[in-house]
C-alpha positions in Angstrom: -16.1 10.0 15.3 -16.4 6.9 17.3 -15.1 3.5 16.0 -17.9 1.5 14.0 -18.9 -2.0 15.1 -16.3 -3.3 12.7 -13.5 -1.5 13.8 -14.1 -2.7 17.0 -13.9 -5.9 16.0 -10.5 -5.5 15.3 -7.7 -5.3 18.0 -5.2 -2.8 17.8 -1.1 -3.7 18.8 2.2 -2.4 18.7 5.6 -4.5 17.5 8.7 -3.8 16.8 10.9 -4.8 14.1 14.0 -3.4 13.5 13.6 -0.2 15.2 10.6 0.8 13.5 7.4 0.5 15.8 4.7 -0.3 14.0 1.2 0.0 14.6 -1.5 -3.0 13.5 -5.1 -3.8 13.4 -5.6 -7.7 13.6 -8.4 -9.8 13.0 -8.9 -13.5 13.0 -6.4 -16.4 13.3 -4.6 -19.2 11.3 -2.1 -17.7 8.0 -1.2 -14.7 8.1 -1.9 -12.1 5.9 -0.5 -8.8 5.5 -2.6 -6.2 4.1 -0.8 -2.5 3.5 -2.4 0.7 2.6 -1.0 3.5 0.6 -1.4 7.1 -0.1 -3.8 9.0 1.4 -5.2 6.6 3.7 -4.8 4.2 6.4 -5.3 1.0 7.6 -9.0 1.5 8.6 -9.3 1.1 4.7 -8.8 -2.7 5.0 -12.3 -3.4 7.1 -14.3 -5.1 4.4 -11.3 -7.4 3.5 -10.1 -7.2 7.5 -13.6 -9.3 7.8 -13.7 -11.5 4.9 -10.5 -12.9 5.0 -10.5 -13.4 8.8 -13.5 -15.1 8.0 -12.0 -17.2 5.9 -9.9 -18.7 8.2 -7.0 -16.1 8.4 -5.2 -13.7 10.4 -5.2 -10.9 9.0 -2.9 -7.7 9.9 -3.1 -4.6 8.9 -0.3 -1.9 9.6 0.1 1.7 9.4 3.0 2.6 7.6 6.1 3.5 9.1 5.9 7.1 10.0 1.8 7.4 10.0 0.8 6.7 13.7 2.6 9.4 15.8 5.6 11.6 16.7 6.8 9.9 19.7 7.1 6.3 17.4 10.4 5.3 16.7 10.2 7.3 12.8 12.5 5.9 10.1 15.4 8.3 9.0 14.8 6.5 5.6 11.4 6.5 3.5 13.1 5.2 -0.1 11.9 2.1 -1.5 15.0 -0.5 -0.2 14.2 1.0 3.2 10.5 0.3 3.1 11.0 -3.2 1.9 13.6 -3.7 4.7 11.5 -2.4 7.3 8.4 -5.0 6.3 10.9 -7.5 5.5 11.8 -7.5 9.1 8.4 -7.1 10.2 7.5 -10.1 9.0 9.9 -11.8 10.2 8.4 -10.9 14.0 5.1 -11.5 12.8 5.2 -15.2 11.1 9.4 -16.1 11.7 8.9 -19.5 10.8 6.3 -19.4 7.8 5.9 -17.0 4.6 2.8 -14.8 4.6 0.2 -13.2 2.1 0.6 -9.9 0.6 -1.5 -7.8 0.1 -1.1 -4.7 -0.6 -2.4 -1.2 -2.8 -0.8 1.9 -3.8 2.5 2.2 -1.9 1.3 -1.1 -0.1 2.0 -2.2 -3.8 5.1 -0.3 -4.4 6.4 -2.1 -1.5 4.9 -5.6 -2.4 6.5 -5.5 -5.9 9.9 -4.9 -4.1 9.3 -7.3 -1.7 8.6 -9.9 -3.8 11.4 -9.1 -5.8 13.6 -9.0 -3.3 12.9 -11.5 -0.7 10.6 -14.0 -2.2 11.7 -16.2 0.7 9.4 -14.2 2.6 6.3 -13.9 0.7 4.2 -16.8 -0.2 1.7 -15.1 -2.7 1.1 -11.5 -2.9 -2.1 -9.3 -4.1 -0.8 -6.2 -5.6 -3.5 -3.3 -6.6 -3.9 0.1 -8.4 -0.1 0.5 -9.1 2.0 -1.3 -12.1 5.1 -2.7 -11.8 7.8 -0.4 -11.5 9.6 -1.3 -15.1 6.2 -0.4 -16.6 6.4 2.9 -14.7 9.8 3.9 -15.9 8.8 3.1 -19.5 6.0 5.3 -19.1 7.4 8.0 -16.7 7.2 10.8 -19.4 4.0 10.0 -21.4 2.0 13.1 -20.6 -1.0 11.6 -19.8 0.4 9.7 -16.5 2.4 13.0 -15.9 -0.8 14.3 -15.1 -2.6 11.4 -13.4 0.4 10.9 -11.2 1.3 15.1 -11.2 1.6 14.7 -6.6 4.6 12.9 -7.3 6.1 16.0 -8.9 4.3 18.6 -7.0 5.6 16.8 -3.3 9.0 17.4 -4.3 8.9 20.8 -3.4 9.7 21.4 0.5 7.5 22.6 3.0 4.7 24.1 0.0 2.7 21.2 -0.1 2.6 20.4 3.8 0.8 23.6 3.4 -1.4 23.0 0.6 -2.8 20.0 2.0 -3.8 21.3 5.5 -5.2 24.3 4.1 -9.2 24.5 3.3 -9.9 21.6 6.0 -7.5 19.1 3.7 -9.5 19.9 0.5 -6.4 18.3 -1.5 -7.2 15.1 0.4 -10.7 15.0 -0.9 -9.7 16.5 -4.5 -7.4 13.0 -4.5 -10.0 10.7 -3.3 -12.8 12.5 -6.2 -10.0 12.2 -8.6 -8.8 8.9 -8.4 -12.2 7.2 -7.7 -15.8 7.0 -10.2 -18.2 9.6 -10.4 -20.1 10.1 -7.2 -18.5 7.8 -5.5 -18.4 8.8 -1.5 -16.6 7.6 1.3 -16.7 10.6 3.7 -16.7 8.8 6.7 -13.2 7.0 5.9 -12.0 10.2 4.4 -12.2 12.1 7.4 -10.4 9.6 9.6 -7.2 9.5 6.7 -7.6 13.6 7.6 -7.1 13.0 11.9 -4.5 10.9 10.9 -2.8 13.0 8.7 -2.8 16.0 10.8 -0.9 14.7 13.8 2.5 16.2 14.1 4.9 15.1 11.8 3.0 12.4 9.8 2.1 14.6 6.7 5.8 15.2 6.4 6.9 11.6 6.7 4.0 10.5 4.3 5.3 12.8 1.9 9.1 11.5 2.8 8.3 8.8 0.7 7.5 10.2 -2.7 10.7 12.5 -2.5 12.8 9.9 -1.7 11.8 8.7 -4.8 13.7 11.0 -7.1 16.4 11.7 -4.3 19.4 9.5 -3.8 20.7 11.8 -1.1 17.1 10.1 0.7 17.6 6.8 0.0 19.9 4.6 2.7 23.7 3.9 1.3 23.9 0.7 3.7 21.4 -1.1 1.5 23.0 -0.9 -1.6 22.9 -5.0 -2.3 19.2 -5.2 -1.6 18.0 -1.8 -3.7 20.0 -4.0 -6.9 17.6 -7.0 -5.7 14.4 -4.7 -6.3 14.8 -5.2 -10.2 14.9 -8.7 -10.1 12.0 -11.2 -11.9 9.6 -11.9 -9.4 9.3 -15.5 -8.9 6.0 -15.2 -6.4 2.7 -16.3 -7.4 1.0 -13.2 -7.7 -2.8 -11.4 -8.5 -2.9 -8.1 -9.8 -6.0 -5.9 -9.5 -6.8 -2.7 -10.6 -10.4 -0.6 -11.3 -11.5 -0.8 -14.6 -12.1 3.4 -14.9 -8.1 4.0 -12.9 -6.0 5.2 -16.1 -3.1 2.6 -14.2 -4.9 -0.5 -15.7 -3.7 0.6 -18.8 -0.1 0.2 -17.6 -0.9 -3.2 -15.6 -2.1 -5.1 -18.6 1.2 -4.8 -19.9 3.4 -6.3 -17.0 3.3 -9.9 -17.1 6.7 -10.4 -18.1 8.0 -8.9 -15.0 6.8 -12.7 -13.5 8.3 -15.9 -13.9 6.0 -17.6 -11.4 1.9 -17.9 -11.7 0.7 -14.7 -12.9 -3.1 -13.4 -13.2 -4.3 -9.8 -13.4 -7.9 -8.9 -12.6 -9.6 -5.4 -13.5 -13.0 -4.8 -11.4 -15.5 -2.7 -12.8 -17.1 0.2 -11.9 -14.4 0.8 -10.0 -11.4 3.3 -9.6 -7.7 3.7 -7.5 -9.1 2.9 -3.9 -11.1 -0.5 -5.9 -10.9 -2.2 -2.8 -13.3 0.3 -1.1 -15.2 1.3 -4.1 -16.2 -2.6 -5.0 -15.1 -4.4 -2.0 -17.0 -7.6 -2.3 -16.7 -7.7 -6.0 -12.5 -7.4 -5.0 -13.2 -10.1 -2.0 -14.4 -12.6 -4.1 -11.8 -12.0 -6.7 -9.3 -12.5 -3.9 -11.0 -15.2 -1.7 -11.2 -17.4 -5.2 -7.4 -16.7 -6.2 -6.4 -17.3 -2.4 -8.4 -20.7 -2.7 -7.3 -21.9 -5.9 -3.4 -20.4 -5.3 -2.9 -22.6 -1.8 
């Protein structure tokens, strides 16, 4: 399918920071702003806020992540969470190296945000962190059947090989299964779906997108050179920070209880009518939640 209007708006680039070649939409100029995807999707998800915030006077960036664009990138050996923060750490540093940035990010664009802000607050000016709680919440909650089931991929992309299989098979029905799941009754984004598929199917990107949930109950995965910064990940985070998550995602739950992982300005936000990919789902009602906090946080 051809690019929209809006996408075209949006130029595409290549940089690389510390090995890693990233790819990145950018709109607009003045701050930046990082916006990050997650799990399935990519960083086409991002158009409505791509607009409104370069509209509002910022640049705005949006990167795949590492290991999403194609096999002849420079692909991390290393998908566990002190590697992901490291890799953005150091792309931001080549994106804005004498200023902090925004954050924004949802899913694993959270998972790294949280870290990040952890981590290397001297980065990160404010952050937006959506449809994931903070990883102390998580762990506290890691058995509780109920979010066994909600979040039952992470256990089911442990195994090897099996689920590269599952989710190519049936013209990536398990993509679409996700995206029913985890969003509101008849809710449809087919369009955008189909473009996460394309993305998904070149060589060696399923396998790297899955990299990153079995480096999550790995060590063996995870990067033994970066053991002082995976002992910073756990630290308060001292960033001013929005949380967002939809009203019907079973996560909210979890993110109402997190405000004592901050010891800087802290506000969550849940959005109604609205599920995990909230930004999609209700993106103006999201834009004008962020655009206000952006406004009123400067």
């Amino acid at each position: 399918m051809s690019a929209t209007a809006k996408e075209r708006e949006s130029s595409e680039f290549r940089v690389s920071a510390h090995g890693i070649d990233f790819v990145c939409l950018s709109r607009g100029s003045g701050p930046v702003v990082l916006l990050v995807h997650g799990f399935p999707d990519i960083p086409q998800t991002w158009q409505s806020q791509l607009d409104a915030l370069s509209q509002a006077g910022y640049q705005v960036i949006a990167p795949y992540l590492p290991g999403y664009t194609s096999s002849a990138e420079s692909v991390p050996t290393y998908f566990d969470k002190a590697s992901l923060v490291h890799y953005f750490s150091e792309l931001i540093k080549v994106l804005s190296p004498d200023k902090k940035v925004t954050y924004i990010g949802q899913d694993w664009g959270a998972i790294i945000g949280y870290g990040l802000c952890a981590a290397r607050p001297d980065l990160i000016d404010r952050a937006v962190l959506m449809a994931v709680p903070h990883p102390e919440i998580v762990s506290k909650h890691l058995l509780v059947p109920k979010h066994i089931h909600r979040s039952f991929h992470w256990w089911f992309f442990q195994h090897e090989s099996f689920p590269e299989d599952a989710l190519m098979a049936e013209d990536m029905g398990f993509i679409d299964y996700l995206w029913d799941y985890w969003t509101i009754e008849g809710y449809r984004d087919d369009d955008h779906v189909r473009n996460i598929k394309r993305c998904l199917q070149r060589p060696g990107v399923m396998t790297n997108a899955l990299a990153y949930y079995r480096a999550m109950f790995d060590p063996q995965r995870a990067d033994p050179s970066l053991h002082q910064l995976r002992s910073q990940l756990s630290n308060q985070i001292m960033v001013p920070t929005l949380a967002l998550c939809g009203a019907e995602d079973m996560r909210a739950e979890l993110m109402r209880e997190q405000s004592s992982c901050f010891g800087a300005a802290y506000d969550y936000h849940e959005i109604p009518q609205a599920g995990h990919f909230l930004h999609r789902e209700q993106s103006q009602q999201v834009n004008a939640v962020m655009l206000d906090w952006l406004s009123r946080s400067a």
